[in-house]
Each structure stands twice: as structure tokens, then as C-alpha cells.
N, C-alpha and C positions, 0 to 999 in steps of 0.2 A: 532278389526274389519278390519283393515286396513290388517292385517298379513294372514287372511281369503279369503280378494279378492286378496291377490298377490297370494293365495297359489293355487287358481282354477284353472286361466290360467295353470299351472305349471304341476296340477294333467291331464287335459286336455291331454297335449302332452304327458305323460307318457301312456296315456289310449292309445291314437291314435293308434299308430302300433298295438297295438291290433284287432282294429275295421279294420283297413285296409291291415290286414296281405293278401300278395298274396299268391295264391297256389303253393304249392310244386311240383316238376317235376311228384311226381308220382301221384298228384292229375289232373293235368294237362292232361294226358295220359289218365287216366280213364276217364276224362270228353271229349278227345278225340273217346276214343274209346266208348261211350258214342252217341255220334255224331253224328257217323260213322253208328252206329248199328240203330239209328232210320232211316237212309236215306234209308240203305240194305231194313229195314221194310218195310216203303212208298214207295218206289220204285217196290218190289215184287209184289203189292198190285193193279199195273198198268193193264191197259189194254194189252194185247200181241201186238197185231199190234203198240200199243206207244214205246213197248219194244225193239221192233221188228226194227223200224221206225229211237229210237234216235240212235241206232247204226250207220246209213247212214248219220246224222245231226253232223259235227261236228262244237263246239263252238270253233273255230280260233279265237286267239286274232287279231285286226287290231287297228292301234293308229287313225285311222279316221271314221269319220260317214259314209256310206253307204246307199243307199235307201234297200227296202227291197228284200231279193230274190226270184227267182222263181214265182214274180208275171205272172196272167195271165190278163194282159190289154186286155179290148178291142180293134178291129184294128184304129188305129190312122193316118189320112194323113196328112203330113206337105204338108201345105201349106203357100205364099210369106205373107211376114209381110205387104206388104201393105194395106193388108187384116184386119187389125188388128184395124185402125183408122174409118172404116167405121162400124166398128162392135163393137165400145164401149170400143174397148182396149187398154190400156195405151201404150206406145211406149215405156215407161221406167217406171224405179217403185224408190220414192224416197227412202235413207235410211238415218235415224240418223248419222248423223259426217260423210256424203261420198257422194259420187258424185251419182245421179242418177243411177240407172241402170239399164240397155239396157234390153229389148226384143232382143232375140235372137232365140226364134223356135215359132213356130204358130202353130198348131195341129187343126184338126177338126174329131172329132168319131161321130157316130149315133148307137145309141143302147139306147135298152128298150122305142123304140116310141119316144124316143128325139134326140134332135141335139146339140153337145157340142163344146165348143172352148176349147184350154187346152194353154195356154201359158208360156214359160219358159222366167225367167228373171235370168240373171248369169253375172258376170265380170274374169278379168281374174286375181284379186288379191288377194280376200277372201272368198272362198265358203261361210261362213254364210251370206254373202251380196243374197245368190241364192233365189227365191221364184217362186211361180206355182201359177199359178191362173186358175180356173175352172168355165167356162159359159154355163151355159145353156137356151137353144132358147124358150120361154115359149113366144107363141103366135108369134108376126109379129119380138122380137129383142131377143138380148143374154144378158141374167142377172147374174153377177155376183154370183155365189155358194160360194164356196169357196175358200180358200188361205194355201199354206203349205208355211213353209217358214226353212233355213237355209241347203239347200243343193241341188241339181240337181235333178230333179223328184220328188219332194218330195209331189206333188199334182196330183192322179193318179185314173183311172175308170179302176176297176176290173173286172171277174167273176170268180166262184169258179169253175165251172164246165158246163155240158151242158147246163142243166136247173135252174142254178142259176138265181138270180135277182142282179141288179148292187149293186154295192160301190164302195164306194169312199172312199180311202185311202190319209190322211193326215196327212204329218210331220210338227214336229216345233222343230227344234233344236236352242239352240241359245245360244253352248257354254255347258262347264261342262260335267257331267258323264252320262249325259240321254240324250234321244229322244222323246220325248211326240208322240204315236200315236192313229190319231183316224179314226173307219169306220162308215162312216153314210150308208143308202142306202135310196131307194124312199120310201116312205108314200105312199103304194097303196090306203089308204082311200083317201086322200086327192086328190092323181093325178085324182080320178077317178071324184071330183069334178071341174076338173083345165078348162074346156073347159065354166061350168056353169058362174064360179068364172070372168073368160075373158071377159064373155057377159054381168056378171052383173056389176061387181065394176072394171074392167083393171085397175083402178091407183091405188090402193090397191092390187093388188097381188104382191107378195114378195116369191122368190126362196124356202127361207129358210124354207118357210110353208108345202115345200112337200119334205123333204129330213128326217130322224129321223135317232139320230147319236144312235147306236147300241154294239160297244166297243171301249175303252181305256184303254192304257195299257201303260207302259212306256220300253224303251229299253236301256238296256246298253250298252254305245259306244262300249265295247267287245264283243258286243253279237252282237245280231241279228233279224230277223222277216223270214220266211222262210215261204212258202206257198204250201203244200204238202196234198197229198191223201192218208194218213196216215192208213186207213181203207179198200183203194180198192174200195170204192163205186162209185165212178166216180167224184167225190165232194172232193175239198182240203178243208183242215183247215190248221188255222195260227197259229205257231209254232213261240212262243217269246220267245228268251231268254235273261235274265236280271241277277238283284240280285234278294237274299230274304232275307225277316226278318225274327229272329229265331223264329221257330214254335211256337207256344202259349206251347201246350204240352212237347213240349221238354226244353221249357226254365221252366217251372215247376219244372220238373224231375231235372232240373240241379240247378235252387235255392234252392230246399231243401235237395241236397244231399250236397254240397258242401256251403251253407248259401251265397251265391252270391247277390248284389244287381241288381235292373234295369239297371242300367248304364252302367253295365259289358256284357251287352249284344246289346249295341246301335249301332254295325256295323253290316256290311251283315254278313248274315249266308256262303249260298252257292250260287254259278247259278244256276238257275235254267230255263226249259227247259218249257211252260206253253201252250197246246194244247186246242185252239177252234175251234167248230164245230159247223156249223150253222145249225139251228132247225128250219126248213120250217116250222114246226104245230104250235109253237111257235111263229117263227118272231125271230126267238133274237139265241145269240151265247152262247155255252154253253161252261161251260169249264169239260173238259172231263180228266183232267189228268195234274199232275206236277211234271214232273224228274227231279230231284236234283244230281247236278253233285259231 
């Protein structure tokens, strides 16, 4: 009995290399070219103006964060920080393990029927210390919206084009290989209640009740967010690029030709280049297309 359980360990390790054989160069090559052949696929498979589009998008590597490009803000007037105390805004914004830190631009926009404050908070020793904060004037003050946090701009009021509706564009970076972004815009159900809601309950009204966050997405510190009128129609869409996970279908094709596990597949596939377009009849962003570099 004894000679039996020494002998399993033993059979064990002889199996091993079997179960864990890695692929040979020319298995390797084919599941390359493999690959390669489903992206030609998908990618053919695109809308022309996307095709058309990513040619003029190039994904530049940079080794730092970035806000995003080709934003179209709304017009924003800086105005003196003193401004800033009588209107509910902090002077400095605390951070974990560091010194306070400073208000250093004060902004005021108006668009879509409101009146906003946009405030930047930055030092000059750690951009992820940097945050934005966004207020908006509902009834007689300015209420707090919301906050982006870990890099310069990172809290921003958009349009996409002539007759767009706002967003509001927010980052959170805080370190590592991504950027968390997200676009809320207005609740026109709700705003169109906002004047009722002030008469009846004012201490009960809360910002957040009229804004509906609408996409996230996440960005790779390599990549990008780009905001482009990829179609001509007078209207950008947001153009992210990131990583991706290997395609459901493709990693298929590739465990049963090659007997591959899960595991073998747990990093990024490729960049990928991810185009949204926002759908007036809907409300909501659609995703229109994915090129994979």
C-alpha cells in the first residue's frame, strides 16, 4: 500500500509534460496567422466611413494619461477664485497621505437652460492628486454634480454637434493601465419636472435626480478617447481605444484546433479602436463598430 501512494506522486510528474506540452513554432505561426485572418475578417465587415475614418486616427503610444481629444466643450469663462467661497466651492480639495489641494481655475458655462461652475483642483508635484468638480445652479445656488478625478480636465460639459444635448464627460484615473470613463447627460423627463419639484419639496431636490449616466468605457493609458464626425453628418461620435479580450469565437476556433486551456488565453488580444454614436430616437449611444489594430 505504501509502495502505491509513493508511486502516484511519481506517475503524476511523468504525465505532466504531457498535459502541459507548449506549442511548437509552427503551431504557434498558424494560430498566429489564425489571428490575424479573423481581424482582416471583422474589420472588412466595418462600416466604410469607420474604415475610411481609422486611417486619420492614429494610436501613438504616450507613457502618461491624457484628457481626451478633440473634445467639443461648451464656451467656458474663467472667472477669480474668490468667487468660488460664496458659491459653495471648496478652496482646496483634501487628498489621502498629502497636503490639501489648491483650487487653481474657476470656470462658469451656461448651456442647455443652466448655469454651471466647473472647478479645477491640481498641485505641482503629482497629477493623480488633480480633480474637477462640476456644479450646477438648480433654483437660487450651485449643487454639486459631479467629480473626475486623477488628472487635469478630467471633469468636462460637452456637445457633439449643432443640435446635440449636453454631457458630461468624467475621468478617474488613479494609477495602473486604465482610465475609467464615464458620459452622463440631462434626464429631460425629470428636468421638465425641476421647476414643480423647487415649489413643492426644495430641500429634497438632489442634482443627481436629473442627469442619467449613458456610457462607460474604460481607456488604455496607450490609447485614447477621440471625438470625431466619423459619418459627415454634423454629429461626432466617441472613438476609444483600449485593449481587448479574445473574441468569444475566435478563442473557440483556437481551443479546438490546437487543445488550448482558458488560461492560455487570459491577456489582451489586440487594440482595439471602439466607435459610439449617439441615437437621438433612442436616448442612448450605440456602438457602431470595433477595429482591431
Amino acid at each position: 500500500m505504501k509502495k502505491t501512494l509513493l508511486l502516484l506522486p511519481l506517475l503524476a510528474l511523468l504525465a505532466a509534460p504531457a498535459l502541459l506540452r507548449s506549442m511548437t513554432n509552427e503551431e504557434n505561426e498558424g494560430r498566429a496567422e489564425i489571428e490575424q485572418g479573423w481581424v482582416d475578417r471583422h474589420n472588412e465587415k466595418l462600416l466604410q466611413p469607420i474604415k475610411d475614418s481609422i486611417k486619420k486616427i492614429k494610436a501613438k503610444k504616450h507613457s502618461f494619461l491624457t484628457g481626451s481629444r478633440k473634445r467639443h466643450m461648451v464656451p467656458m469663462k474663467r472667472i477669480r477664485l474668490s468667487a468660488a467661497s460664496k458659491n459653495g466651492v471648496p478652496l482646496d480639495r483634501p487628498f489621502p497621505s498629502a497636503t490639501p489641494v489648491p483650487l487653481v481655475a474657476l470656470y462658469q458655462a451656461k448651456a442647455g437652460g443652466f448655469s454651471f461652475l466647473i472647478a479645477d483642483y491640481a498641485d505641482d508635484y503629482d497629477g493623480l492628486h488633480s480633480s474637477s468638480d462640476i456644479y450646477i445652479k438648480i433654483g437660487l445656488i450651485y449643487r454639486h454634480l459631479f467629480r473626475g478625478e486623477g488628472y487635469r480636465g478630467c471633469a468636462r460639459i460637452l456637445t457633439l454637434g449643432k443640435d446635440s444635448p449636453l454631457f458630461f464627460e468624467m475621468g478617474a484615473f488613479g494609477g495602473g493601465a486604465d482610465c475609467r470613463k464615464t458620459i452622463y447627460t440631462l434626464d429631460q423627463t425629470a428636468v421638465k419636472n425641476l421647476s414643480n419639484d423647487l415649489y413643492d419639496h426644495p430641500e429634497s431636490v438632489k442634482p443627481e435626480d436629473y442627469v442619467k449616466e449613458v456610457l462607460e468605457f474604460d481607456v488604455w493609458l496607450e490609447g485614447f478617447t477621440f471625438y470625431k464626425d466619423v459619418d459627415s453628418d454634423g454629429s461626432m461620435e466617441i472613438v476609444n481605444c483600449t485593449t481587448s479580450e479574445y473574441p468569444s469565437d475566435l478563442k473557440t476556433k483556437l481551443q479546438g484546433k490546437y487543445h488550448q486551456e482558458d488560461n492560455e488565453f487570459g491577456g489582451p488580444f489586440r487594440k482595439i479602436a471602439s466607435f459610439y454614436k449617439w441615437d437621438a430616437a433612442k436616448l442612448k449611444f450605440e456602438n457602431i463598430g470595433d477595429y482591431y489594430y
